[in-house]
N, C-alpha and C positions, 0 to 999 in steps of 0.2 A: 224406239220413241220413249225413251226414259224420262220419269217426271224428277226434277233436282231439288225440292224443296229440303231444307231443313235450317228451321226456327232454332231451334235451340243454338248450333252452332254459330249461328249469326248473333246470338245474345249473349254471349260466352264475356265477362270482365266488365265492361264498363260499356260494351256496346259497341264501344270507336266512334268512328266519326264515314262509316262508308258511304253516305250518302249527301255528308256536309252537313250534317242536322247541327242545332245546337247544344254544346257540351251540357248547357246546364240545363236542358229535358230529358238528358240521358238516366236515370236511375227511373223515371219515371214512363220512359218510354223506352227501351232497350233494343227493339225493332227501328233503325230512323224511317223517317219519313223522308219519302224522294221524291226530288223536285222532277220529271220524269217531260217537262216541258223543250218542245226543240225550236221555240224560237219561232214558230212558223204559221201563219194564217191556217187558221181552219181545216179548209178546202183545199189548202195546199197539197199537191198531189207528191207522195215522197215515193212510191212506187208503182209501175204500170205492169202489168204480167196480163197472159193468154187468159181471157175471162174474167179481167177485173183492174182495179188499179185501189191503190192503199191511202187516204188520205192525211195529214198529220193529226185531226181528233180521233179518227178511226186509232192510229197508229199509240196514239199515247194512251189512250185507253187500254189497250193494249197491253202495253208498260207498265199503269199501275197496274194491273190483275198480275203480270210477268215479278216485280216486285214484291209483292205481298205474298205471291206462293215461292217465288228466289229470291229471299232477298241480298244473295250475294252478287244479283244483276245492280247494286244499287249503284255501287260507286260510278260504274261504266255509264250507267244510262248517265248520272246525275253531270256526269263529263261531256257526254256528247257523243262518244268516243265510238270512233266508225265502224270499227269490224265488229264492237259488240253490238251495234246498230242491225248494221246490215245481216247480221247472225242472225238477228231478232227477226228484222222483216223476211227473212228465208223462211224462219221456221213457219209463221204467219199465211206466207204463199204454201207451203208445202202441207201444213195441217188442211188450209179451207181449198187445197186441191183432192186432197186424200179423203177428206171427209163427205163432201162433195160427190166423189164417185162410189161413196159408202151405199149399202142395202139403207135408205131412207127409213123404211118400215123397220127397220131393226131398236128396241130400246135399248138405250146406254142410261137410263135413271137410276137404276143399283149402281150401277158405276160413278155415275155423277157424281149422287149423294156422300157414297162410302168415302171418295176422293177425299170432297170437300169436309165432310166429317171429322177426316184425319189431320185436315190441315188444319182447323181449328182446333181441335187438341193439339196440333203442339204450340200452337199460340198460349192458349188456356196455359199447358205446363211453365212456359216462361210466365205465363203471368199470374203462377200460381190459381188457378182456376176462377181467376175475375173476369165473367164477362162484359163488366162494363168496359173494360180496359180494350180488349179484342173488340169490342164495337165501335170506342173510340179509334183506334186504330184503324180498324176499316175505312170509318168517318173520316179521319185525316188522309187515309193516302187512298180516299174518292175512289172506293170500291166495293162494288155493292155482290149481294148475294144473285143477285141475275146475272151480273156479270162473271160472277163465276162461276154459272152453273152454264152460262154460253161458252165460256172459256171452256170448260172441260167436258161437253156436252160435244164439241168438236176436235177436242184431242181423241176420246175414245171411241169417234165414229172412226176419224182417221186411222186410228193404231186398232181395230176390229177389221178395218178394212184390211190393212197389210196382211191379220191375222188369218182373213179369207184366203190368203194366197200362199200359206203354208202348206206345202206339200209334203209327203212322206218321205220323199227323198229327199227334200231339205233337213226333215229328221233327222235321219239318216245317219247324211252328210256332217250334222251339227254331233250329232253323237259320236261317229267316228272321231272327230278332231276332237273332241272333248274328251275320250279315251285317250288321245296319242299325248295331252295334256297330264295327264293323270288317270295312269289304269283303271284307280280303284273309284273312280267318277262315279260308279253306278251302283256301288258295292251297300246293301243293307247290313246291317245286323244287330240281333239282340244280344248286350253284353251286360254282365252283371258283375261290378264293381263296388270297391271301398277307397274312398280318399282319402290318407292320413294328411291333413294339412300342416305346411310350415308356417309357423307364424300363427297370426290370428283367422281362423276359420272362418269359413263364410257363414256359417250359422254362428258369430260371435262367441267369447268366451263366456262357460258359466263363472259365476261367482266366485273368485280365488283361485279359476284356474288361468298359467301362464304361458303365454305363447309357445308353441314346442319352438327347439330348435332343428337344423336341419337334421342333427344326426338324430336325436330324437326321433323323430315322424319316422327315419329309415329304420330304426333299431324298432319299433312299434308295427310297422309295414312287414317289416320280415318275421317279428314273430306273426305277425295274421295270418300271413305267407304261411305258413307252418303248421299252422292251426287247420286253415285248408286241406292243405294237403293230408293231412291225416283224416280226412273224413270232417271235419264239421261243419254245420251246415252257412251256404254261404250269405242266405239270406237272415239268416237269425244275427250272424256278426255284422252285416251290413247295418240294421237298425243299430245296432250298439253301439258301432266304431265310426262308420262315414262319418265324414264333414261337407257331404256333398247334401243340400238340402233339397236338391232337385231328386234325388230317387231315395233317400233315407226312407220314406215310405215305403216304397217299392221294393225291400231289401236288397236295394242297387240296381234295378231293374232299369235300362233301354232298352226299349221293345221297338225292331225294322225303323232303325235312325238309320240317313245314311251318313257312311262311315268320315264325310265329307266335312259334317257337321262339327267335329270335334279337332280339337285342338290337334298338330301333328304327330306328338308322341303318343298319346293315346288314340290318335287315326288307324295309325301305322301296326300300332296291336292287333287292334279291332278287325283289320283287314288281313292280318297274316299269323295271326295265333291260330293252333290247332284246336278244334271244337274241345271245347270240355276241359281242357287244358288252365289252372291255374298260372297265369304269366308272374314273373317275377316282377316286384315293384318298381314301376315306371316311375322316370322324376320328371314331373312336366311342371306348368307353369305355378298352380295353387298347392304342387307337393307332390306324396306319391301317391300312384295309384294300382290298386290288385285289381288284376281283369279273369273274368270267365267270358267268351262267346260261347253264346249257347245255339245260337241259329246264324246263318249269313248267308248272304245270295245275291247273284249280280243283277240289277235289273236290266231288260232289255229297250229300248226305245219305247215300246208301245206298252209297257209293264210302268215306267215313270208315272208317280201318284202327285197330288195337291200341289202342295206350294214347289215342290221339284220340277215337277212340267210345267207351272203357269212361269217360271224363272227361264227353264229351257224355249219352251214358246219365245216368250218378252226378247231374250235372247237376238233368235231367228227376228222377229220382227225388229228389231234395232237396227239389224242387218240390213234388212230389206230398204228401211227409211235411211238408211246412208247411202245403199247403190240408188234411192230413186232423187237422194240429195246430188247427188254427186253425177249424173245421170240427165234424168227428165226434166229436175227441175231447170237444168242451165238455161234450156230451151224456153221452159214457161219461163222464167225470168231473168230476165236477161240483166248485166252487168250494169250495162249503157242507161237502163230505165229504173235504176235505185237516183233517188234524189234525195242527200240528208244536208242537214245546213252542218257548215262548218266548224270546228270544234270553239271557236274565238267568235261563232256568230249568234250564239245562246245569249 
C-alpha cells in the first residue's frame, strides 16, 4: 500500500496543462487545479460492494484529497477516464474494508500527522516556502485539513492492519528472494574512503582552483593510493583530499551502511574487498574513489534495523494488498456494481 505523491515532479517547467487548468494561472499556480466533477447527482450511487455503497459527493471528495496528494491522478480524473476511475473506486473499497477490520483502539495520529506534514512540505518547497499559496491551493481544489487527516487516518489503519498479518515466515520468504535478487541485500559495512572528483566537486571549487580532468583526479587517486599503502594515516588524508562532503569530517568514515546503499562500483568494493585492504582507485560516477572496509557483516532477517525493515515490512505489506486486491476484493466488489458516467457524459 504505497503512498504516490510527489509535488515537485508534478511542477517541473511550466506545469503543463494535466488537468486542463488555464495556461495563464500557471507561473502562479504550478500544481493545476482539477475539475474532479463526474457529471453526476449527489446521491448518485457510482458503486455498491459487501457493507456499503460509494456515492458520487462521497466519490469526488475523494478525488480531490486523491489529487492534491497525486497529482499526476489529474489528467485521468479531469477526463473521466474509466480504469483510472475504477482504480480509484477499488482502492476506496479496499482501504475502508481494510481499515474497517483494523484493531479500532489502535492510534495512527503520529502517522497521520507525520504523513500529512510531509506533504505539505513538498508543496511549501514548490512554493518556495509561502504558505499563503499551499492554502490557496488547498482552498481552490476544496480540500480541507479534516479531510486529510480522514483520508489518511484510513490508509494507515488499513496498511497496520496488513501489517498485523506479517508473519515470520513471510520474512523469511521475502528475505530469501531478496537474497536470490542480489546476495549482498543484507550485507553492512564500515568503509572508509577518499573521492578524488572529476570535474567540479561537490563541495565546489576554492577560489582559482580548476576543475580536475579525468586523468588528473587518476594520476592524484593513485598517488593517495601510495601514500596509503605505505603507512599513512587514512583518516588524516581523507580530511585533506576528499571531495566527498558527507564523511570529510569523519576522515571518510561510513559506519554499518548497507552495502545497498551506494552506488554499484563502490557497492561492489564495499561488499568484496578484503578487510583492511587498501583497494585500488574505483572510477564510478563523481570520480575516483580509495576504499578501506574496516568492519562487514550480513544481517540476518531479524538483525534488519530502521528504515531497512520499515522498507522490507512496507514491502511484504504491498504484497499482501495486491493478493487481497486481486483476491477478496473481486468478491466485495463486484464488476457489474461499478457505475461511472461516461467519458462524453461530463
Amino acid at each position: 500500500m504505497t503512498l504516490l505523491f510527489s509535488i515537485t515532479a508534478c511542477s517541473s517547467g511550466k506545469g503543463g496543462t494535466a488537468a486542463g487548468g488555464n495556461e495563464d494561472q500557471q507561473p502562479d499556480n504550478p500544481v493545476p487545479i482539477v475539475d474532479v466533477s463526474l457529471g453526476l447527482e449527489p446521491q448518485a450511487i457510482v458503486a455498491e460492494y459487501e457493507g456499503g455503497s460509494l456515492t458520487a459527493e462521497q466519490f469526488e471528495s475523494y478525488l480531490r484529497v486523491q489529487v492534491f496528494i497525486n497529482p499526476q491522478y489529474g489528467l485521468a480524473i479531469q477526463q473521466n477516464d474509466p480504469q483510472a476511475l475504477t482504480y480509484l473506486i477499488e482502492r476506496y473499497v479496499a482501504e475502508e474494508t481494510l481499515a474497517n477490520r483494523a484493531d479500532q483502539s489502535e492510534s495512527v495520529d503520529e502517522q497521520v500527522q507525520h504523513q500529512i506534514n510531509q506533504l505539505k512540505s513538498e508543496y511549501l518547497t514548490v512554493y518556495n516556502g509561502d504558505e499563503k499559496r499551499l492554502k490557496k491551493q488547498m482552498k481552490d481544489q476544496d480540500v480541507t485539513d479534516q479531510q486529510l487527516e480522514q483520508f489518511y487516518r484510513q490508509y494507515f489503519l488499513a496498511s497496520n492492519h496488513l501489517g498485523s498479518k506479517v508473519t515470520d515466515e513471510d520474512m523469511q520468504r521475502k528475505y530469501e528472494a531478496t537474497k536470490q535478487e542480489d546476495k549482498d541485500s543484507f550485507v553492512v559495512a564500515s568503509v572508509r574512503h577518499i573521492l578524488i572528483a572529476v570535474g567540479e566537486p561537490p563541495t565546489g571549487l576554492a577560489d582559482g582552483e580548476k576543475p580536475r580532468s579525468d586523468e588528473e583526479a587518476r594520476k592524484l587517486a593513485e598517488e593517495i593510493t601510495e601514500r596509503l599503502r605505505n603507512g599513512e594515516d587514512f583518516a588524516e588524508l581523507a580530511k585533506e583530499y576528499t571531495d566527498d562532503p558527507g564523511s570529510k569530517e569523519t576522515g571518510g568514515l561510513y559506519e554499518d551502511v548497507y552495502v545497498t546503499e551506494w552506488v554499484p562500483e563502490f557497492k561492489k568494493a564495499a561488499a568484496e574487498l578484503p578487510l583492511d585492504t587498501i583497494s585500488d582507485p574505483i572510477k564510478a560516477e563523481y570520480g575516483y574513489h580509495i576504499l578501506r572496509v574496516e568492519k562487514r557483516t550480513e544481517h540476518t532477517v531479524d538483525q534488519l534495523q530502521g528504515i531497512a525493515r520499515a522498507r522490507f515490512v512496507g514491502e511484504i505489506i504491498d504484497q499482501k494488498y495486491l493478493e487481497f486486491v486481486n483476491q477478496d476484493l473481486k468478491e466485495i466488489l463486484k464488476e457489474e456494481n461499478i457505475h461511472l458516467p461516461k467519458q462524453d457524459e461530463k
